[in-house]
Phi, psi and omega in degrees: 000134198229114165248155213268140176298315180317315212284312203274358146263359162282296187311292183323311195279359141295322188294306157324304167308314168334289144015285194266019150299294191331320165310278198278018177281295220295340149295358094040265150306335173279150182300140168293348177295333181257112169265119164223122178304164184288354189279290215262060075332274161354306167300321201282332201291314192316331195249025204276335203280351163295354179309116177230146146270098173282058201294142163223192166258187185260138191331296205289352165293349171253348169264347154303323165233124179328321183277301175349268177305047192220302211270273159348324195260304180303350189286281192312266170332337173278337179271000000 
């Protein structure tokens, strides 16, 4: 694949526009209330595509029912 220096600095400099929209959307979104530096925004938005979501249940739904943390602890050991 053969590029050009123009082309491939118009993309970088798209992606850099991407870059910083994404930035200020998602400061945006933070409370005006919350000071955060620009720094560390700047990390998070780079590192954002590592982001996993995780659902469970809540810590204290396993010590209500007994099998539940039974089952969780046989689980747990087995690993």
């Amino acid at each position: 694949m053969k590029a050009s220096t123009q082309s491939y600095i118009h993309l970088q400099n798209l992606y850099k526009d991407q870059a910083e929209q994404e930035k200020h959307v998602f400061k945006s979104l933070i409370s005006p209330d919350i000071v955060i530096s620009d720094d560390l925004v700047d990390a998070f938005v780079k590192n954002a595509h590592g982001i996993k979501v995780i659902r469970g249940s809540c810590w204290n739904a396993l010590d209500e029912n007994a099998t539940a943390l039974g089952q969780f602890t046989a689980v747990f050991l087995l690993e």
